[in-house]
C-alpha positions as CSV (number, residue, x, y, z in Angstrom):
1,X,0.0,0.0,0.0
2,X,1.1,3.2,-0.8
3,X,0.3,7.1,0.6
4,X,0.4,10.1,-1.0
5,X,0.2,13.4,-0.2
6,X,-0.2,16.6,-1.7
7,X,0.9,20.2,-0.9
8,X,-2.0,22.2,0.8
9,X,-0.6,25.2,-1.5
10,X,0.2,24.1,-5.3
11,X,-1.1,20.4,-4.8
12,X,2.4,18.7,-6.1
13,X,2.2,15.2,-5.0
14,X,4.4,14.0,-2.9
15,X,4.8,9.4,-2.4
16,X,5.1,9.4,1.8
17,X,4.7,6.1,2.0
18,X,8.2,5.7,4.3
19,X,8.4,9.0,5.5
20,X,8.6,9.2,9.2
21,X,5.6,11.4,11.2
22,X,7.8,14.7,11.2
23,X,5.3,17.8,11.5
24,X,5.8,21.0,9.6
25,X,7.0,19.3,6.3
26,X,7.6,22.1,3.8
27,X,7.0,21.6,-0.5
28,X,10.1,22.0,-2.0
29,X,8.9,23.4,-5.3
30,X,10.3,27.0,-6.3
31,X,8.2,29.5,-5.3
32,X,5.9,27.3,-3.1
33,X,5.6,28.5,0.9
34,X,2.9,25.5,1.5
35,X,3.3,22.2,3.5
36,X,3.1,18.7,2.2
37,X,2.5,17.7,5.8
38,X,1.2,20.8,7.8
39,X,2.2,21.5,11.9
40,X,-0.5,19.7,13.3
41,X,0.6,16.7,11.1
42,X,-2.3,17.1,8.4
43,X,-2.2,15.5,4.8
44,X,-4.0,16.1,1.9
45,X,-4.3,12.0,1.2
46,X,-4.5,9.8,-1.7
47,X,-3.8,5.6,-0.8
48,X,-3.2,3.3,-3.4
49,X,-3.1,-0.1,-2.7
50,X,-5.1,-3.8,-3.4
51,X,-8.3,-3.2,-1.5
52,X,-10.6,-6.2,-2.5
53,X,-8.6,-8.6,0.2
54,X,-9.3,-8.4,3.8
55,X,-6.3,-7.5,5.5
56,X,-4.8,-9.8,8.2
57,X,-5.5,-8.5,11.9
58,X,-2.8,-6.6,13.1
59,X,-2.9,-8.7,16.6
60,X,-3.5,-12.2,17.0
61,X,-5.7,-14.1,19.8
62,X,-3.7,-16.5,21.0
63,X,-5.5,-19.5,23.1
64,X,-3.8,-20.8,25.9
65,X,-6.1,-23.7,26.3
């Protein structure tokens, strides 16, 4: 699955798929003062990804029976 984000200013998109959950991330286009992610940690999202399988369960029940 993949995330994408786009500036809240000039809407370049931008893959943030591996980026870590820094705040305040500025575009880097020339003449662009917006944020790609914003202070508060707000995207402007887009997720691409196989959606027709149920995903597994992030935590597993374990029986101790």
């Amino acid at each position: 699955m993949q995330v994408f984000a786009y500036c809240w200013a000039c809407n370049k998109e931008y893959d943030v798929s591996r980026w870590s959950n820094k705040y305040g991330v500025k575009c880097d286009s020339p003449e662009c003062d917006g944020y790609v992610i914003g202070p508060t940690g707000s995207i402007k999202p887009r997720i691409v990804g196989d959606f027709s399988k149920t995903p597994e369960p992030l935590i597993k029940v374990i029986s101790s029976n």
